[in-house]
FIDRENTI-209791 format. One line per field, with one value per residue (C-alpha): x, y, z. Coordinates in Angstrom, 1 decimal. Example, Ala and Ser with C-alpha at 12.3 -4.5 7.8 and 13.67 -1.06 7.14 Angstrom:
REM FIDRENTI-209791
east: (12.3, 13.7)
north: (-4.5, -1.1)
up: (7.8, 7.1)
//
This chain:
REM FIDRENTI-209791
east: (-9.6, -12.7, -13.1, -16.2, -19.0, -19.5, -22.0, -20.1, -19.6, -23.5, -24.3, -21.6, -22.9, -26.5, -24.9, -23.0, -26.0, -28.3, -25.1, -24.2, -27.4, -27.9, -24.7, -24.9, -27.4, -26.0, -24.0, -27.6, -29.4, -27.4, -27.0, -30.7, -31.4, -28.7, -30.0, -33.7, -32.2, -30.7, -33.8, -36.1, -33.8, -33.0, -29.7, -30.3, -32.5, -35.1, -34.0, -31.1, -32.2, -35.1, -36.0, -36.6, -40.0, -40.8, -39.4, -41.3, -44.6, -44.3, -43.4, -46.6, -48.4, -46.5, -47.5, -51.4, -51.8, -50.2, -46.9, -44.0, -45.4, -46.1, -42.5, -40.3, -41.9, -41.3, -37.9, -37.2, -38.7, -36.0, -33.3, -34.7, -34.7, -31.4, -29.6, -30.9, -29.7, -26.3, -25.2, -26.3, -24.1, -21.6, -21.7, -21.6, -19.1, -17.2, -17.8, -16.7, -13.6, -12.9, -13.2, -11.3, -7.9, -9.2, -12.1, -10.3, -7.8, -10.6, -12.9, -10.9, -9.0, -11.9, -14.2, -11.5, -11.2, -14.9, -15.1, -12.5, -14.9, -17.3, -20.3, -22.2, -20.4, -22.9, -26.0, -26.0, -25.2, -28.3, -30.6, -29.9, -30.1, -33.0, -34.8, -35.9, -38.4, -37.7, -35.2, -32.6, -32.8, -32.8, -29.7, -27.8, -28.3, -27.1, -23.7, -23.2, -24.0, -22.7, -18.6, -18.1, -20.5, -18.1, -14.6, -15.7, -16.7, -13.7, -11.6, -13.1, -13.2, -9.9, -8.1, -9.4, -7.0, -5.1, -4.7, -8.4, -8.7, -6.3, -7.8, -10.8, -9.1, -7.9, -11.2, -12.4, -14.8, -16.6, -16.4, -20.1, -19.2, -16.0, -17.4, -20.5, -18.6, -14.9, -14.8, -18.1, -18.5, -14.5, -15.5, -18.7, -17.4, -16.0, -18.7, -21.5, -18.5, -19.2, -23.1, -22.5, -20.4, -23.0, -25.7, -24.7, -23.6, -27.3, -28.3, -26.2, -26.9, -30.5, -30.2, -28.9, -30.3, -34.1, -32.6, -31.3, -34.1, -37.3, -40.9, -41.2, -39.2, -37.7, -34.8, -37.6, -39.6, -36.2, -35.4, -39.6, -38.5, -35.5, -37.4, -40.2, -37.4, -39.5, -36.7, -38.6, -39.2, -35.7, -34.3, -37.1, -36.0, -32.2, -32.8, -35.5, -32.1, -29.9, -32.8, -32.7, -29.1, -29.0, -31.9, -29.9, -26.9, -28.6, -30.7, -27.0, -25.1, -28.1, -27.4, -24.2, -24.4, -26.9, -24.9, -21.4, -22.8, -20.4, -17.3, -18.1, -18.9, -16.2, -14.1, -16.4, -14.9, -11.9)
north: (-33.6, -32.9, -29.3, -27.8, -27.2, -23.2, -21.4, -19.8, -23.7, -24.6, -21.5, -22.7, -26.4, -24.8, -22.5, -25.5, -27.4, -26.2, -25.4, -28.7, -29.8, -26.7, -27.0, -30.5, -29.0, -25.0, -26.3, -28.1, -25.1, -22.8, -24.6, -24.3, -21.1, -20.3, -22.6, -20.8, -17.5, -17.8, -19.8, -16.6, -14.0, -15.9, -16.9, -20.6, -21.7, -24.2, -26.4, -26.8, -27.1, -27.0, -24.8, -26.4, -24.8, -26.5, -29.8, -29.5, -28.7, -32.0, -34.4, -32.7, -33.6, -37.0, -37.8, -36.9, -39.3, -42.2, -42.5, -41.4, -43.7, -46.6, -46.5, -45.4, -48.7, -50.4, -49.7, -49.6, -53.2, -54.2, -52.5, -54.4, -57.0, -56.9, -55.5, -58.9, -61.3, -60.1, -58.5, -62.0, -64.0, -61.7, -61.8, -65.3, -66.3, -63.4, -64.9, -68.6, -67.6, -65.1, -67.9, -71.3, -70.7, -74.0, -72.1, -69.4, -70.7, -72.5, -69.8, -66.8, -66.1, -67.3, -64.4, -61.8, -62.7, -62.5, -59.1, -57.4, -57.9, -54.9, -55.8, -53.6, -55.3, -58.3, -56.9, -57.8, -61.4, -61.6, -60.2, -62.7, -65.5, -63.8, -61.0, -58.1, -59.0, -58.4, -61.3, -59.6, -56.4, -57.4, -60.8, -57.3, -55.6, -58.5, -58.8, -55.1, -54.9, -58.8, -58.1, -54.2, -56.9, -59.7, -58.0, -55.9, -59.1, -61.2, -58.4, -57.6, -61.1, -62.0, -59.3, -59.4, -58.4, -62.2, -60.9, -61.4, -64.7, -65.3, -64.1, -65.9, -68.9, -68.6, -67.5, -71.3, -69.5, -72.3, -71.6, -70.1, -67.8, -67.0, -65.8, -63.4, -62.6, -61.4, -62.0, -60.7, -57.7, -56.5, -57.0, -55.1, -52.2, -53.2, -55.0, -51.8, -50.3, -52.6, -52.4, -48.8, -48.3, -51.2, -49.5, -46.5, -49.3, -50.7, -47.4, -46.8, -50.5, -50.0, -47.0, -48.4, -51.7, -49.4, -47.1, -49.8, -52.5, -52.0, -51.0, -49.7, -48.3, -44.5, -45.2, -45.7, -43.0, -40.8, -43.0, -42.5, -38.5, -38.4, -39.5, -37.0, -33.9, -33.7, -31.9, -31.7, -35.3, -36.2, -34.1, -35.0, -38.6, -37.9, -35.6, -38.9, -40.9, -38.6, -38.2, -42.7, -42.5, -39.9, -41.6, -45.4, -43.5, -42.1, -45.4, -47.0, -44.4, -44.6, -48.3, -47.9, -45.3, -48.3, -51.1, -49.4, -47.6, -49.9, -48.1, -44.5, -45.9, -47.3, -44.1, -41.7, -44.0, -43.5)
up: (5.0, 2.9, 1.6, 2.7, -0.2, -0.2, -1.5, -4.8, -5.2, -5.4, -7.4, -10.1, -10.6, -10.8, -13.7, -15.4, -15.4, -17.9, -20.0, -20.1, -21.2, -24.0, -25.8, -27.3, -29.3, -30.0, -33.3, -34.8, -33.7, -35.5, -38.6, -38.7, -38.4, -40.8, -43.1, -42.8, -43.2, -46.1, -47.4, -46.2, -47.9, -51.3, -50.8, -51.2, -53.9, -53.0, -55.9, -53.9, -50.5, -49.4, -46.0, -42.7, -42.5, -45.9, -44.7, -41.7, -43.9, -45.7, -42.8, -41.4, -44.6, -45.0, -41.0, -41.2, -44.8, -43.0, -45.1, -43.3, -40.1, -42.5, -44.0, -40.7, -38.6, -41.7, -41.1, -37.4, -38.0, -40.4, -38.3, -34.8, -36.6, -38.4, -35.5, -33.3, -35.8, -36.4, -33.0, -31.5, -33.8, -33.2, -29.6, -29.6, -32.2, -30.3, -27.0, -28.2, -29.9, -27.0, -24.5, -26.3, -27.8, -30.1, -31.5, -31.6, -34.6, -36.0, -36.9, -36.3, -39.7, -41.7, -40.1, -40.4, -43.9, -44.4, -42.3, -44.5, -47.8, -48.2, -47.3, -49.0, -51.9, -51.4, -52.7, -55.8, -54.9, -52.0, -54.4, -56.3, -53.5, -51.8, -54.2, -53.0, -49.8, -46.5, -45.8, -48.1, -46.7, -42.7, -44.2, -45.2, -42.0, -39.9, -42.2, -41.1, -37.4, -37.1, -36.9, -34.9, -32.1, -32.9, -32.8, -29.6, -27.5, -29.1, -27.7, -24.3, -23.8, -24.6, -23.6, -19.1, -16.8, -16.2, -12.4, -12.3, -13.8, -10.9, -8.5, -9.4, -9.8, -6.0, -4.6, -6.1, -8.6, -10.7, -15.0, -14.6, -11.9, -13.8, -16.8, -15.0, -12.0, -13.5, -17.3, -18.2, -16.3, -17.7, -21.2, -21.3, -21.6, -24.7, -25.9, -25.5, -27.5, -30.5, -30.0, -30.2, -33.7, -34.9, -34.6, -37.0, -39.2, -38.9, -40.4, -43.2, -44.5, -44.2, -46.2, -48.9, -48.7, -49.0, -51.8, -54.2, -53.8, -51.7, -51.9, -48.7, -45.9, -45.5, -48.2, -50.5, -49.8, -50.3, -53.7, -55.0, -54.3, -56.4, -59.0, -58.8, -58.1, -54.6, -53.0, -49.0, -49.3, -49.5, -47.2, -44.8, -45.1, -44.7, -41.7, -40.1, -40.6, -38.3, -36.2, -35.8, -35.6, -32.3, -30.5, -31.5, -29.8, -27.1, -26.4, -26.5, -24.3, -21.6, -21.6, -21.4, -18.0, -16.7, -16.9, -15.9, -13.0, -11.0, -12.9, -11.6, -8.2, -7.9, -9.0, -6.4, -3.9, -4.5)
//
C-alpha cells in the first residue's frame, strides 16, 4: 500500500531543494572569500597570489581588448576538434574489437601497448613530425581523449549481459537490431563513462600542448604571463581551465541524465 504524501513531507523536499542545489558550490565559495580576505588584510602577498578581485579586473580588461575571447575560441576549437578525432576512433576501434573476438586479438595488444606509453611523452616527436601549427596540437589531443573512449566502449561492449544476447537471439532480432536494441543501449553507460574521464584528459593535454609550443590559445596566454611575472594573468588562465573543465563535465553529466533516462524509469517502476 502506498504511504500517503503529508504535508511535513512537501515542506521537507521544498527545504532539500535549494540545498541540494547550494552546496555543490559552498566549498568554491569559501575558498574564495578566504582567499580575498587574506588578500584585503595582507596575509597573502600578491606576488604570490594574486586576489580574485584583481583577477577579475584583468579578465575584465583582457575581455574588452579582445584577447582572452581570441585565445579561449582558439582553444575550445582545438579541444572540439581534438576531442572528435580521437573519441571517434576510439569508439570505433572500441566498438570493432568489442564486437569480433578476430579483431579483437588482432588489434587489441598492439593498442594496449600503445596506450600504456605516456602520451604526453610524444611531443617532442610530433613537433618534429608536424611543428608547431595547429595539427600538432589538436594530433596530441586526440592521442589523449582517443583510449579512456576506446577502453570504455571495448568494455561496455564486450562485457553485455549474455542473457540478453539471448534473449535477443530468441526474439529473432537481426545483427542491426541487436547491436541498437540490446548491446548498444547496455554499453552506454559505460561508454559516456569514457567520454567523461576523456574530456578532463582533453584539457590537461591542451594545456600543455599551448604551454610548450603555441602562439595562441589560453596555455599561451598563461606561458606569455610567466614570462612577464604577470601574476593575474596566469591565474586568470588557470581558473578559465577549471571553469572548461566543470562546464565539459556538466555538458557530459547532462548528457548522461538524457540518454539514461530509461535507467531511472525503469527503477521508479520498480
Amino acid at each position: 500500500m502506498q504511504k500517503p504524501v503529508t504535508i511535513s513531507d512537501t515542506r521537507r523536499k521544498q527545504f532539500h531543494l535549494p540545498v541540494d542545489k547550494i552546496l555543490p558550490f559552498l566549498i568554491p565559495i569559501i575558498v574564495i572569500l578566504i582567499w580575498q580576505v587574506s588578500s584585503t588584510f595582507g596575509w597573502l602577498s600578491s606576488s604570490v597570489l594574486p586576489s580574485p578581485m584583481a583577477v577579475l579586473q584583468d579578465g575584465i580588461k583582457l575581455t574588452q581588448s579582445g584577447e582572452l575571447p581570441k585565445n579561449l575560441s582558439i582553444s575550445l576549437y582545438r579541444a572540439t576538434v581534438g576531442l572528435l578525432i580521437g573519441g571517434g576512433i576510439g569508439f570505433i576501434l572500441g566498438f570493432i574489437n568489442g564486437m569480433s573476438k578476430t579483431f579483437r586479438l588482432l588489434f587489441d595488444s598492439s593498442i594496449q601497448m600503445f596506450r600504456n606509453i605516456p602520451h604526453l611523452a610524444l611531443i617532442p616527436l610530433i613537433i618534429i613530425w608536424l611543428g608547431i601549427n595547429e595539427s600538432a596540437k589538436i594530433s596530441l589531443v586526440a592521442i589523449g581523449t582517443m583510449f579512456p573512449v576506446y577502453i570504455n566502449t571495448f568494455h561496455g561492449i564486450s562485457s553485455v549481459d549474455p542473457d540478453l544476447i539471448e534473449m535477443g537471439k530468441s526474439y529473432e532480432l537481426s545483427k542491426g537490431q541487436m547491436f541498437f536494441k540490446i548491446i548498444f543501449p547496455a554499453a552506454l553507460p559505460q561508454i559516456l563513462v569514457g567520454i567523461r574521464y576523456a574530456l578532463g584528459v582533453m584539457w590537461t593535454t591542451l594545456i600543455v600542448a599551448e604551454t610548450i609550443s603555441a602562439s595562441s590559445g589560453i596555455g599561451y596566454m598563461a606561458n606569455n604571463a610567466e614570462d612577464f611575472v604577470d601574476m593575474e594573468t596566469v591565474v586568470l588562465c588557470i581558473v578559465v581551465y577549471a571553469i572548461l573543465g566543470k562546464i565539459s563535465d556538466l555538458v557530459a553529466k547532462s548528457f548522461e541524465s538524457f540518454l539514461l533516462d530509461w535507467q531511472n524509469t525503469g527503477r521508479s517502476n520498480i
